[in-house]
C-alpha positions as CSV (number, residue, x, y, z in Angstrom):
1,X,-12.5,-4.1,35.1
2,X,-14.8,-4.8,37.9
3,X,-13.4,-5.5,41.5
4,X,-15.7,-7.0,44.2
5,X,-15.2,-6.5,47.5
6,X,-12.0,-7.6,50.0
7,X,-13.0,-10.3,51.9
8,X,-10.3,-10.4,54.1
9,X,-10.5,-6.4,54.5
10,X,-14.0,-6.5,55.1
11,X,-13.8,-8.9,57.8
12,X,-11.5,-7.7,59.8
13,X,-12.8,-3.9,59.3
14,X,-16.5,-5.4,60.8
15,X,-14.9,-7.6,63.1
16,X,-12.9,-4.9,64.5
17,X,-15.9,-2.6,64.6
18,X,-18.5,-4.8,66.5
19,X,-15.6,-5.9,69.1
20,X,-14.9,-2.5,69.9
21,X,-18.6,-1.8,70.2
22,X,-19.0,-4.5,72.7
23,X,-15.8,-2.8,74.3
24,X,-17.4,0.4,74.4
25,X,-21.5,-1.0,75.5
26,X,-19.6,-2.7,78.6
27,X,-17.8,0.7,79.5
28,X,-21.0,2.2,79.2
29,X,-22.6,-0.4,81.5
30,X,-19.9,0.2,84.0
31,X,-20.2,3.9,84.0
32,X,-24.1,4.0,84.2
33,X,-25.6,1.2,85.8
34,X,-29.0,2.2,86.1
35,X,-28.8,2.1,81.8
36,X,-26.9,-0.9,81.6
37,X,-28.1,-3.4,78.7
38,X,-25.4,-6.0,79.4
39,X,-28.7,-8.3,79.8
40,X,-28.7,-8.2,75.7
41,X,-25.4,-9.3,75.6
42,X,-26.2,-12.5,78.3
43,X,-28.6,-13.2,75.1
44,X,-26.6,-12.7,72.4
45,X,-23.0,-14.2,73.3
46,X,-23.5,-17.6,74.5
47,X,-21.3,-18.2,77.9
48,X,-21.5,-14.7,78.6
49,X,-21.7,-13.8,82.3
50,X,-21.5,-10.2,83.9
51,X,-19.0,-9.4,84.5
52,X,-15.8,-10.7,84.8
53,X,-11.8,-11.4,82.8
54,X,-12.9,-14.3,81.0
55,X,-16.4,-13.0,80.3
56,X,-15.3,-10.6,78.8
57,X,-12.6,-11.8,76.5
58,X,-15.2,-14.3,76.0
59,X,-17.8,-11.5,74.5
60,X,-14.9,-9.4,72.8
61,X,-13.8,-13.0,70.7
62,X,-17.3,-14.0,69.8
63,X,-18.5,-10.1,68.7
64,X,-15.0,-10.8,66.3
65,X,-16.6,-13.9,65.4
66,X,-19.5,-12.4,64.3
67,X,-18.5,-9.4,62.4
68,X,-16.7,-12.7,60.4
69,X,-20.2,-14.6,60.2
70,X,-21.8,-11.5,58.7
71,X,-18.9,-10.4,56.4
72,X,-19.3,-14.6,55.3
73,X,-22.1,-14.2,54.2
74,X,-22.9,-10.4,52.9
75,X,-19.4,-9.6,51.1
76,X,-20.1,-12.8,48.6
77,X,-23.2,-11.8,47.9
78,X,-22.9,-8.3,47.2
79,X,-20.0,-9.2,44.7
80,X,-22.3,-11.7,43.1
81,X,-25.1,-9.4,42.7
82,X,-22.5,-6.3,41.6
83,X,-20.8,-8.7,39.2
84,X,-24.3,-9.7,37.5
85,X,-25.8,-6.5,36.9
86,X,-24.4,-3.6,34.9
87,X,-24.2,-0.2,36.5
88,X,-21.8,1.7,37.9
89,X,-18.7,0.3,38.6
90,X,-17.5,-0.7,41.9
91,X,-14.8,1.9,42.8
92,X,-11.6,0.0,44.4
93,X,-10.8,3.3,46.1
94,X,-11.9,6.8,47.1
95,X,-10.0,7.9,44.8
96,X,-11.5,5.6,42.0
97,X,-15.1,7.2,43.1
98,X,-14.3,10.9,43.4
99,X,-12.3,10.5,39.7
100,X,-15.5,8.2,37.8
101,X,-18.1,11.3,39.8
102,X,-15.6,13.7,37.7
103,X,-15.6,11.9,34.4
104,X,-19.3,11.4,34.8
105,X,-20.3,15.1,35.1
106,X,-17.3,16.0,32.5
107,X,-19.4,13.8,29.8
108,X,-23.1,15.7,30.6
């Protein structure tokens, strides 16, 4: 049987990982000035100042917002695609990979 990707997991995981990136670019900014790139982020996140509480609350909601815009549209198309075209199966878990990789070689 052939799983597709966790929506709900998936979203979270890359909304999680691009607001703690924009955590971690502002600390950056704020420990080295002279390489700040918090003018990208002025760009990117609309109402976005430098720097302040509500800016950045403001920037840490909308990065969440758009690790959920990507996930919206990349996680239903990969299980589109993945469901449409034979191949190897889409492991559920690491476990599921490592054990199909063992089967695989067994059968050569």
């Amino acid at each position: 049987m052939r799983r597709g990707i966790s929506l709900v997991a998936a979203g979270h995981a890359t909304s999680l990982l691009f607001a703690i990136t924009f955590s971690l670019c502002v600390a950056f900014d704020l420990l080295f000035p002279e390489m700040a790139m918090y003018q990208v982020w002025l760009k990117l996140l609309p109402g976005f100042e430098w720097l302040s509480w509500r800016s950045f609350f403001l920037g840490l909601a909308e990065s969440y917002g758009y690790g959920w815009f990507l996930v919206l549209v990349w996680v239903p198309l990969y299980n589109v695609f993945n469901s449409r075209w034979p191949g190897r199966p889409a492991p559920t878990d690491a476990w599921a990979a490592d054990d199909h990789e063992i089967h695989q070689r067994s059968e050569r």
